[in-house]
N, C-alpha and C positions, 0 to 999 in steps of 0.2 A: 250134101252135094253143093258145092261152088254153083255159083251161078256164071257165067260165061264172064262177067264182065271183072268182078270182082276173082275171078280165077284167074285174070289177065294179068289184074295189077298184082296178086299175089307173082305170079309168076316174074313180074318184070322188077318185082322189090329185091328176089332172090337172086335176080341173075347181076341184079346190081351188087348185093352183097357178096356174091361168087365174084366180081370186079374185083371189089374191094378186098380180097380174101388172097385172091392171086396177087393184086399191087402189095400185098404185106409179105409172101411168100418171095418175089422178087427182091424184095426189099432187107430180106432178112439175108436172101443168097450174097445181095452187096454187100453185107456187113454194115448197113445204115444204122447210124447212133441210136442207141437202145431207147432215149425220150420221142425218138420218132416214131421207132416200131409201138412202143406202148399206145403212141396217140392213135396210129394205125388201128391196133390192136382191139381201143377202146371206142373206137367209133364205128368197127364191125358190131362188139357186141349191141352197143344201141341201137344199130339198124337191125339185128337179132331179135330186140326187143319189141321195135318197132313190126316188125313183122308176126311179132307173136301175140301183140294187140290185137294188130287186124284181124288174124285169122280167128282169135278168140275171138272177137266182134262179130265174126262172119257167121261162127259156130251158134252163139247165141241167138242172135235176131233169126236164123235159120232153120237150125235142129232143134238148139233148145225149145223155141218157139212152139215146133212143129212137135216135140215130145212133150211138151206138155197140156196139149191139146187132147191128147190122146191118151186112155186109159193104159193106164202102169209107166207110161214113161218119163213121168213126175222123176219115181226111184232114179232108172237109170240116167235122168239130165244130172241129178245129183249126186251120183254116184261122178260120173263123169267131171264133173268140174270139180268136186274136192280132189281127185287124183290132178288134173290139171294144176291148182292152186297149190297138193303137196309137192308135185314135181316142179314148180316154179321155186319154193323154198328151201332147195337142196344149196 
């Protein structure tokens, strides 16, 4: 679970990247030059990435912390981050 604070700024990275997501979709409607769309394009996914830091961040110092404190949930924090770590290398 999120802690209140750190839920916030999740919340307010995403609604930024929803910004940005919609100025590309506008963008695309104009027929704006395709080196624009891509920069567009490619600076959504970084903030994607950037947000998928943080929340792994959150996960860790948080769950995993908290699962591995605790009898048998060693397995499943590991179980959990290699799926994480294989769905990042798709």
């Amino acid at each position: 679970m999120l802690d209140q604070k750190l839920k916030n700024r999740a919340i307010h990275r995403a609604k930024i990247i929803r910004g940005q997501l919609d100025g590309l979709i506008k963008a695309i409607e104009k027929e704006t030059y395709c080196p624009e769309l891509l920069e567009q394009s490619l600076s959504i996914q970084r903030s994607l990435k950037s947000l998928d830091a943080f929340l792994l961040e959150n996960h860790l110092r948080t769950h995993v912390k908290h699962q591995m404190r605790h009898a048998g949930g060693e397995e499943k924090a590991v179980k959990e981050l290699i799926k994480v770590y294989t769905l990042s290398n798709k």
